[in-house]
C-alpha positions in Angstrom: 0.0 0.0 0.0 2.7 2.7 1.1 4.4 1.7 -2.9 0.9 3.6 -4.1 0.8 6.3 -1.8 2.7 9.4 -3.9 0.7 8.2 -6.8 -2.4 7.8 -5.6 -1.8 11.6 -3.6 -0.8 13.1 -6.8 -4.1 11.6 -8.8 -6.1 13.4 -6.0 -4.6 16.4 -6.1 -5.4 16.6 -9.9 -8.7 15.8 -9.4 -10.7 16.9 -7.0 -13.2 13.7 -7.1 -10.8 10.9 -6.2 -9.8 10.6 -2.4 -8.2 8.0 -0.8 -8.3 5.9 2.8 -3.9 4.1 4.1 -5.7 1.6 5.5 -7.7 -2.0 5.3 -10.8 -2.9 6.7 -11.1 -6.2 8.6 -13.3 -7.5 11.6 -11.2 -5.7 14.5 -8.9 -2.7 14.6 -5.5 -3.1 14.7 -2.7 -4.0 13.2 -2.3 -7.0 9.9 0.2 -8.6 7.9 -1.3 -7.7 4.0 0.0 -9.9 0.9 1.0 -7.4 -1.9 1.7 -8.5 -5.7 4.8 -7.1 -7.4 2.4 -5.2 -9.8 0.6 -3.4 -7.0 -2.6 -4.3 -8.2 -3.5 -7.2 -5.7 -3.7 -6.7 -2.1 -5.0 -8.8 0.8 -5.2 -9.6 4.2 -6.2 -13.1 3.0 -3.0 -15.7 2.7 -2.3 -15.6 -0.9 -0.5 -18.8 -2.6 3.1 -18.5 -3.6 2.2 -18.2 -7.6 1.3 -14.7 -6.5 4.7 -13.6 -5.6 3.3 -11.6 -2.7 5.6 -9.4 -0.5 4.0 -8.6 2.7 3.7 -5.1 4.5 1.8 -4.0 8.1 -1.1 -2.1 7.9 -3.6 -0.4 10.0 -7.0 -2.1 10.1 -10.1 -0.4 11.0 -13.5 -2.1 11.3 -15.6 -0.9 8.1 -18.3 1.2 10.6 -15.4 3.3 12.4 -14.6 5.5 9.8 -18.1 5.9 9.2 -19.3 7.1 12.6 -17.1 10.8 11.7 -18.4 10.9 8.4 -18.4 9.7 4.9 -15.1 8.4 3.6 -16.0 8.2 0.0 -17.4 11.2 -2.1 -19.0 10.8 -5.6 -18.8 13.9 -7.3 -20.5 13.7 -10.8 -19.3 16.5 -13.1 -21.9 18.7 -15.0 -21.8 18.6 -18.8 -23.1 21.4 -20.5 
């Protein structure tokens, strides 16, 4: 996750719509071990064969309704088209 962080902080400073959340949700807070594939595209807390070539990295884990009790974490802003 942290490999994705400068580009996924750029993209939101472009554009106003996208946001973005460092963390994972699981079934208690805390801290878990999170299988990442060499292309950044696949991440999980799940264990994730060895054909995936997984590197692993700690992240912070909230339960989904925690970030949700200070608000809405994701916005959808739908630009006007005139």
């Amino acid at each position: 996750m942290s490999a994705n962080e400068a580009r996924l902080r750029e993209r939101s400073e472009k554009e106003p719509n996208i946001s973005y959340n460092m963390f994972a949700a699981g079934e208690s807070p805390g801290e878990q071990v999170m299988n990442i594939t060499p292309q950044l595209t696949t991440c999980s807390l799940l264990p994730m064969g060895a054909a995936w070539d997984a590197t692993t990295e700690k992240v912070r884990v909230v339960t989904i309704d925690s970030p949700l009790a200070s608000g809405p974490i994701l916005q959808h802003h739908v630009p006007s088209h005139r």
